[in-house]
N, C-alpha and C positions, 0 to 999 in steps of 0.2 A: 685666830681665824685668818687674821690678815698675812701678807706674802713680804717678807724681805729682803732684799741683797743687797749686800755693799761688799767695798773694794778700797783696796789702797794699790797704787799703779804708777810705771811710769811711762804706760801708753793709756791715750785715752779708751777709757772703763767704760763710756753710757750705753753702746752698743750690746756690752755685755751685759753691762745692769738691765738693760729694759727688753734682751732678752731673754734673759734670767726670770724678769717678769711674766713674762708671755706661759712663762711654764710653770710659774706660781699661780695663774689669775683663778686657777679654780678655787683658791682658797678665796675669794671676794674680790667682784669687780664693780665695788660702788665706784670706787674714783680710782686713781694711779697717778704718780708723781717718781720723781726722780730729781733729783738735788746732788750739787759737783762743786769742788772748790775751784775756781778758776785759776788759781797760781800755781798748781798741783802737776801742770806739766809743765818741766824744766824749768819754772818760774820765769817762763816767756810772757805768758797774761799777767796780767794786772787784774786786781780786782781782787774779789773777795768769792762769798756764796752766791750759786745762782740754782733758780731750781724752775724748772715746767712740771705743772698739776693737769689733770686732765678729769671730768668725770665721765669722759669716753672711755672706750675700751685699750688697752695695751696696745693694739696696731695701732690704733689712733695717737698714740701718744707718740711711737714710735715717729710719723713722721712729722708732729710737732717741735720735738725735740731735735730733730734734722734743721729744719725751718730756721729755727731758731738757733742754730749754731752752738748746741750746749754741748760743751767740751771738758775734760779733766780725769786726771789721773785718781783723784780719788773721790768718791762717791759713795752715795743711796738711794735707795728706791723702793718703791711701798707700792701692794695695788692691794684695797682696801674694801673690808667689810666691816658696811657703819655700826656702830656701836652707839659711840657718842655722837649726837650731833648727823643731822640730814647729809645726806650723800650729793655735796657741792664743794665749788672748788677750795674755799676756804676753810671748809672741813679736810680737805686733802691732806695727806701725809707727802712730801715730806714739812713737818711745820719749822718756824725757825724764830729763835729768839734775839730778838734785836734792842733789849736791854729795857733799863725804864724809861719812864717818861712819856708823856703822850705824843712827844714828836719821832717819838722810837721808831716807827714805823718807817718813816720816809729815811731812817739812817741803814747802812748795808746791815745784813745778817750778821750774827753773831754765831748761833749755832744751830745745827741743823740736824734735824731726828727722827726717825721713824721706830714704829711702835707697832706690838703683836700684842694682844692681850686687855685685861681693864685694871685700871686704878682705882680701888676700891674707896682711899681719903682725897680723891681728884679735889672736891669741893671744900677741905678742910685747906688742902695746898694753896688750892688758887685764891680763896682770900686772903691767904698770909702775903702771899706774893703779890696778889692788888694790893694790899696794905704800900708793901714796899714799891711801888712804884709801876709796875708791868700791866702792861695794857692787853686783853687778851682778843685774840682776831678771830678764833674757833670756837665753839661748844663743846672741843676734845677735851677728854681725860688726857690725852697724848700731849697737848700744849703747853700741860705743866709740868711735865716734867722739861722738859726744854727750856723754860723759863727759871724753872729748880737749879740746874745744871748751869747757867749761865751763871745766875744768883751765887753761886758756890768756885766759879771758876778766877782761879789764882794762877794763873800760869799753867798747870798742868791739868789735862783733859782726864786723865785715868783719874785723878787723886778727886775731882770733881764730881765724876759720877761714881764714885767708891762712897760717899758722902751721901750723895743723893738718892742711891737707892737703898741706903735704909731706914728712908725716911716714906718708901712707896708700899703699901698695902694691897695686895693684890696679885693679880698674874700681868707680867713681862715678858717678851725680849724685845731689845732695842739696839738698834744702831747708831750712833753720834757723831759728827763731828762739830770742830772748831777752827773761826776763820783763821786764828793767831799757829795754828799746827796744820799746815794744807798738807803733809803727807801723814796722818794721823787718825784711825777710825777707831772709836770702843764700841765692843758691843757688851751685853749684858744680858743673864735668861734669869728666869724665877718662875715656873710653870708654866712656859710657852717656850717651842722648839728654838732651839739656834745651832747653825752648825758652823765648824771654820774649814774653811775650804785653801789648802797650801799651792800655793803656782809653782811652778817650775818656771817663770821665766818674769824677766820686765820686771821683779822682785817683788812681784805684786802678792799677795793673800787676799782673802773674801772671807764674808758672813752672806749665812743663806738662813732662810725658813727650813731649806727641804732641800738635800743634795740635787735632785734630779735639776733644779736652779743652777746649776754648774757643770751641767753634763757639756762634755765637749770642751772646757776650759781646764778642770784639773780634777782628778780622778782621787787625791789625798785628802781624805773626810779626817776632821777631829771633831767629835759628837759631845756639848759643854754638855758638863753636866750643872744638875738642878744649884743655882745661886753662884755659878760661875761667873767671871767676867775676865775678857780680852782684850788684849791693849795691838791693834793692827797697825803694824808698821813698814816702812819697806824694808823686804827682804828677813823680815823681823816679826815671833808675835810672844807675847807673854798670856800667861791665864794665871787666874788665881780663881782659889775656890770662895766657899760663902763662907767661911773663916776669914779669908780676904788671904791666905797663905801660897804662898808661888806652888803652881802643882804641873807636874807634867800627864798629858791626857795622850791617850795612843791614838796613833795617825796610823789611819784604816783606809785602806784600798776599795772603793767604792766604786762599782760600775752603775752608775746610773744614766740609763742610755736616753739620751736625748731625741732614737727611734720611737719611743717610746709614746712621746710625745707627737708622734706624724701622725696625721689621718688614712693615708692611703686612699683606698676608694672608697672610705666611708663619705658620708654626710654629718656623720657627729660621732664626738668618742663616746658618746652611749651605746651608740650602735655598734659602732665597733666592739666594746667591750664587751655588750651582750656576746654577741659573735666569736668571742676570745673564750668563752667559757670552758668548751670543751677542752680546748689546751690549757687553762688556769687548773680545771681539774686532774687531767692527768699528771700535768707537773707538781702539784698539789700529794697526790698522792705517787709519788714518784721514790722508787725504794722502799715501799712501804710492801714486806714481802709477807710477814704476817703480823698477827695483834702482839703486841710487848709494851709494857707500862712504858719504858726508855725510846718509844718516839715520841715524850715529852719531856726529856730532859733525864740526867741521871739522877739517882734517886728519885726517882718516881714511885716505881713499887713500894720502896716504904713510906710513902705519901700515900700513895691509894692505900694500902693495908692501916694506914693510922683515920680512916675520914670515913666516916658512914652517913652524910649529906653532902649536897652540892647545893653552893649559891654562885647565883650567875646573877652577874653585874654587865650593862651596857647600856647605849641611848639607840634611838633610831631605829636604820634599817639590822643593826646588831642587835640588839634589842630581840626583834621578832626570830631572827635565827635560834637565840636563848629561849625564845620561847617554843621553835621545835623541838632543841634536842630534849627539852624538860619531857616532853614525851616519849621519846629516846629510852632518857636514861631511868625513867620509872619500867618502864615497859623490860627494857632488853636489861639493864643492867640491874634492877628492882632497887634503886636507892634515892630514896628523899630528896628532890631538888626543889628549888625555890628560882625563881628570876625576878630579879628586882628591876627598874628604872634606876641608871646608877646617879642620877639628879635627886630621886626621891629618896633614896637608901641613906645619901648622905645625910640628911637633916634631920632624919625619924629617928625615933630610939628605938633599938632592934633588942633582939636576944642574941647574943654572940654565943657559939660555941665554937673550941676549938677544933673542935674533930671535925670543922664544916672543910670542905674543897673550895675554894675562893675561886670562882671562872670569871676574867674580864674577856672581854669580847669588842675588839675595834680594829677598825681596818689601819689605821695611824698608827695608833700605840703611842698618840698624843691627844685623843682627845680628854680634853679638861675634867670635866664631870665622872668618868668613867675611872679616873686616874685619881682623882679625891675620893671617889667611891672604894676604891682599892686600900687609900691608905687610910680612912675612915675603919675598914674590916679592920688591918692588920694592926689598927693603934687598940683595937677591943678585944687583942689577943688571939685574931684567926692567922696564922703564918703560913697555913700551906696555902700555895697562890699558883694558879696555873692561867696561862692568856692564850687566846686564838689570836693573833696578830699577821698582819699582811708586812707589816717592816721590822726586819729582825734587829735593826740597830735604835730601836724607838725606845722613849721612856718606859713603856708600859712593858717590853720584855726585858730589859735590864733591872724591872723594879718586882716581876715575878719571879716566884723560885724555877717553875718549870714553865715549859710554850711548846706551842706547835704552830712554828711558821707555815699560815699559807703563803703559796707561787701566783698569787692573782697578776703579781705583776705590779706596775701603776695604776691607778685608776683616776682616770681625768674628770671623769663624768661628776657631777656634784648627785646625780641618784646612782646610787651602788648598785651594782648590778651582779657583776665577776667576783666580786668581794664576798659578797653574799653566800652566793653559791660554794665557793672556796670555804668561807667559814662552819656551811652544811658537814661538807664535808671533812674538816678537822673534829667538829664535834661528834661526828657518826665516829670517827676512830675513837675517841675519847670516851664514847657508849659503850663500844666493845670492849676498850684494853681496863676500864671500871668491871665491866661485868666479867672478863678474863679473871680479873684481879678478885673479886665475890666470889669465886664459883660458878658463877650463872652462865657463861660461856663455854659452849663444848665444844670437841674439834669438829665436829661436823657443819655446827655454824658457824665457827668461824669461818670454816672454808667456804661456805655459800654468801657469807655478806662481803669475803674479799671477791668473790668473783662477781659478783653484782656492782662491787668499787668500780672494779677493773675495765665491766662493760661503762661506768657511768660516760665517759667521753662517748663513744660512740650512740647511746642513747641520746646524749645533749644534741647530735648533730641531728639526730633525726626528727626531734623536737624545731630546733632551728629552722627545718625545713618544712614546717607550718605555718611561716611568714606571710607567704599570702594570705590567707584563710584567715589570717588576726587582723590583715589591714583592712579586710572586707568590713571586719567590725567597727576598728577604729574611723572608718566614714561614719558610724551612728554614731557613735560614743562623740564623737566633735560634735555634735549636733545637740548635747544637752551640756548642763548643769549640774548636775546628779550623779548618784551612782553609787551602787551597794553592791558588797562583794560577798560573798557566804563559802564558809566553810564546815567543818564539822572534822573534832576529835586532829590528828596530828595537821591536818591543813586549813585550821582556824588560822593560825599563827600567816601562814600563804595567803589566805585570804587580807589579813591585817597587809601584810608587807603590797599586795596587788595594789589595793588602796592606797596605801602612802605614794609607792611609784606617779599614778595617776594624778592626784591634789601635787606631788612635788614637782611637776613637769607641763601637764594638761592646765593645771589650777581650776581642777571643776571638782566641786566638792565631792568627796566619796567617805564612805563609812563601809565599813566591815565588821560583821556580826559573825559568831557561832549558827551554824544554822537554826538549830536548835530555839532560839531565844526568839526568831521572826516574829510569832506570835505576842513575843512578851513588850512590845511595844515598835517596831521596824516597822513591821510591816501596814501604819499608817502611813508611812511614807509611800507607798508604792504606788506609783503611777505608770503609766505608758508613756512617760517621760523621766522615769527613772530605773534607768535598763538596771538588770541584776547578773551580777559574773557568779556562778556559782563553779568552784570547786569540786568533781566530781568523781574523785577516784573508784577503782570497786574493791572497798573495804570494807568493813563488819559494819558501817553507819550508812552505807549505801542506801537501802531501802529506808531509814526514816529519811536522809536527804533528797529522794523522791518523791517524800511526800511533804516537806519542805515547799521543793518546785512546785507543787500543783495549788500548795498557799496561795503562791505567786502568781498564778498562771488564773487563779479564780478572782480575783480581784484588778485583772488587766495588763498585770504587771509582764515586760519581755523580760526573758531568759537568755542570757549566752551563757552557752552550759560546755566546760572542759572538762571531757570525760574521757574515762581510761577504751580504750579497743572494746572489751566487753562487758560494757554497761548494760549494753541494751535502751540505751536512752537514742531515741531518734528526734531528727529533727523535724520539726512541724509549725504552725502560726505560733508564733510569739516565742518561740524556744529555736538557738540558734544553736549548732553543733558544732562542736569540734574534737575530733576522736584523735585522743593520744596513740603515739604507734606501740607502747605496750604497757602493759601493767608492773611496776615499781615496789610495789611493798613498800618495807617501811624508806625506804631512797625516792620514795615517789616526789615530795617536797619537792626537791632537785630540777625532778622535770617540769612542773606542774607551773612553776614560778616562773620556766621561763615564757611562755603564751603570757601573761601578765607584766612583764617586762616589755614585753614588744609593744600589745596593748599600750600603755602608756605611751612608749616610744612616738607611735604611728598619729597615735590620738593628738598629742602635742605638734606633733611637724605636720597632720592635717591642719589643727588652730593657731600653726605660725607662730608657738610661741620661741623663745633661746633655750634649746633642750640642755645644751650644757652648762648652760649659765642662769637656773630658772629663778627669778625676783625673789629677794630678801634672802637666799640661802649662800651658802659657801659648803666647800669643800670640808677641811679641816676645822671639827669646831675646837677650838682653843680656848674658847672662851666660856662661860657660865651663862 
């Protein structure tokens, strides 16, 4: 979850590392630190390890680190989502081990390290290592290995941490160094991203969490893979796999654009990205001239023709997308799917069959859970494996047979937004080119759901432009506590994702129900302090979900009601309207979600809170 980047350099690196940070901090901004060997340029300083911790934000650190004149050619840096141990400075990454004894403390660092992931035997380590002598300054899982690594170090830093991490349990990556090697950095991954990033100049190399961390400095991605480790040097880097066997990895041209990361005229990359959808979508669907199994990869066709279910695997706001298309693909494509929690999949004992379609679904293509969920299927004999993924160079599409990259872009925001949407739309193809593949697709609908694709951009914008009409609401909605969203039949799963938006950003509790169920226990909650969002489209559940409303509407309860053009639902006391500019069928999801995206948006920046950065969560979860 947490953000990495190191460097070996023979101009001073902090500049780059902590802005390298700046464009990681969506992955957790409890604390941020940055750590430099002082003798690393030209061996003109003296001294050893110096590092500034911060449990401010990255700008802050930025001019901390100015202040205090922290200088060197080679470096790391961490901006961190707490795990272990409360979000203060001595919990901070980067930590460093300064040998045993209880006067250890007050002697210079020894080594210094930053850490992505958890240690599963952290408390098995750190009493071996108290035993021997090491006094510990954090509550981190991260401390010990630091102190592991020390405990092990003979001379040479690689042969050290080659030692050490097979003795770590858990999910990694880490970056290292040591005071006796000032041009010298290892890194190491084992289920947590790491990339090596090659310069072109000052003979420097890097390690990042996330290329877009090095956008502007060097364009040459090598992407480790799982149980790799790197020896960074100047001008110089080695890898070895988790055999420990010298291996060369392809060095990939990566445009990760550093624009990417500007705000422009927004006020938050929420916003923005809302607002990017239209173009996420049609780039998204961009080439896509008609339905063919092979816009998820070759052999596909004989993957669909070998699979008569589908399990879809994801967390979060992927998660509730899985649980549209599940509608999708019973409907249009007529075949058995299942969506799981992919946290929950892993631990239960399932029925595997092979003939299932494996679907993950995450916008990383590193988060943790979803990725154990993956190879949990494939170790019980399910091998066809297909991913909706937003990063075509992520673990999760190199670890599936087939994918369909979405074009969302980056996404900075920690509530998904563009992702989202993108994901809609990969799985609607994926309904089609299944039901292509069954028989259940003819040409005449095919041609009317690609031209429905086709309009989707244009429809998004018009959607868009009911911004005001949502902030009118979002002044009530700041004003409580509460909050219940309803749906019914394929925009159940919209009303769930409306909800999370809102609690992920606003922090006011909301619940999301099937319409349906109100009666079966919800609607005690209903007050006139507990507004209800209802989901309104005009499809075949229309009239019970009108009668749903007037549940609501008899017992006190207000109504904001997002309905399609011709509902026929008007606005009146206690029922607030907002009339979609057209009716969507089954794309309807698409438009529906986004008035509930802004919702949230509006509702949070009325109540002040950090939309991009909302308490206790991160971006990329990495972790378990």
């Amino acid at each position: 979850m947490c953000g990495i980047v190191g460097a070996v350099s023979t101009r001073n690196i902090v500049p780059i590392l902590v802005q390298g940070l700046q464009r990681l901090e969506y992955r957790g901004y409890d604390s941020c630190g940055v750590a430099v060997h002082a003798a690393s340029l030209d061996g003109a300083s003296a001294g050893g390890l110096r590092r500034s911790r911060s449990t401010s934000r990255v700008a802050e650190l930025m001019e901390q680190v100015s202040a205090e004149q922290l200088e060197g050619g080679t470096g790391i840096a961490h901006t961190r989502w707490a795990t272990h141990g409360a979000p203060a400075v001595h919990n901070a990454h980067p930590h460093f081990s300064h040998g045993t004894g209880g006067e250890a403390a007050a002697r210079a660092g020894r080594v210094a390290l930053v850490h992505n992931g958890i240690i599963e035997n952290h408390e098995e380590l750190r009493a071996a290592l108290q035993a021997r002598g090491y006094v510990f300054a954090s509550q981190t899982d991260t401390e010990v290995i630091a102190h592991l690594i020390e405990s092990l170090y003979d001379g040479d830093l690689f042969e050290a941490v080659k030692v050490a991490v097979k003795q770590l349990q858990g999910a990694y990556a880490i970056a290292v160094f040591h005071k006796d090697e000032p041009h010298r950095v290892i890194g190491a991954r084992a289920g947590s991203p790491l990339i090596l990033g090659v310069g072109s100049a000052f003979g420097e190399n890097f390690l990042a969490s996330d290329a877009m961390a090095l956008a502007g400095v060097t364009d040459q991605i090598v992407y480790l893979e799982e149980g790799d480790m790197v020896d960074l040097q100047l001008g110089k880097y080695w890898i070895i796999d988790k055999a420990q066997k010298p291996v060369t990895r392809p060095v990939k041209t990566v445009h990760a654009h550093s624009g990417a990361a500007e705000l422009g005229p927004y006020r938050h990359y929420m916003q923005k990205e809302i607002f990017e959808q239209p173009r996420a979508i049609a780039d998204t669907l961009e080439g896509v001239e008609g339905i063919v199994p092979e816009l998820f990869g070759d052999g596909a066709w004989r993957v669909f023709k070998d699979i008569d279910k589908v399990l879809i695997l994801a967390c979060g706001t992927s998660y509730y997308s899985g649980c549209t298309a599940k509608y999708w693909l019973e409907a249009i494509a007529k075949i058995p799917t299942q969506v799981e929690v992919a946290s929950e999949y892993r631990y239960r004992e399932s029925v595997p069959d092979p003939k299932t379609l494996v679907v993950t679904i995450t916008q990383s293509g590193e988060t943790a859970d979803t990725l154990a969920a993956l190879r949990h299927a494939q170790s019980l004999g399910m091998q066809h494996t297909l991913t909706i993924c937003n990063v075509a160079t992520s673990a999760m599409v190199r670890e599936c047979t087939l994918a369909y990259i979405t074009r969302a872009g980056v996404e900075i925001g920690v509530a998904s937004t563009k992702a989202f949407t993108t994901q809609l739309a990969g799985l609607f193809l994926l309904t089609l080119a299944l039901a292509q593949s069954r028989g259940q697709l003819s040409d005449t609908d095919e041609a009317r759901h690609l031209k429905a694709m086709r309009h989707l951009p244009a429809a998004l914008q018009a959607v868009l432009a009911l911004e005001p009409q949502v902030m009118a609401w979002a002044q009530d909605f700041a004003r409580m506590e509460n909050a219940l969203f309803l749906g019914r039949g394929l925009h159940y799963p919209i009303a769930l994702e409306g909800a999370l938006k809102l609690k992920e950003i606003s922090y006011i509790h909301a619940e999301a129900y099937p319409a349906g169920e109100l009666k079966h226990g919800p609607l005690a909650l209903v007050t006139s302090a507990m507004p209800v969002v209802t989901v309104a489209p005009n499809d075949a559940l229309l009239e019970k979900l009108k009668s749903n409303m007037q549940e609501v509407r008899a017992r006190g309860g207000v109504l904001y009601v997002l309905a399609d053009a011709d509902t026929r639902i008007e606005s009146s006391e206690g029922i607030h309207v907002i009339r979609m500019p057209e009716h969507y069928g089954p794309l309807s999801p698409l438009l529906h979600v986004v008035p509930l995206q802004l919702l949230a948006y509006h509702t949070a920046c009325a109540r002040g809170t950090d939309v991009d950065k909302p308490r206790n969560l991160a971006k990329s979860v990495t972790v378990e």
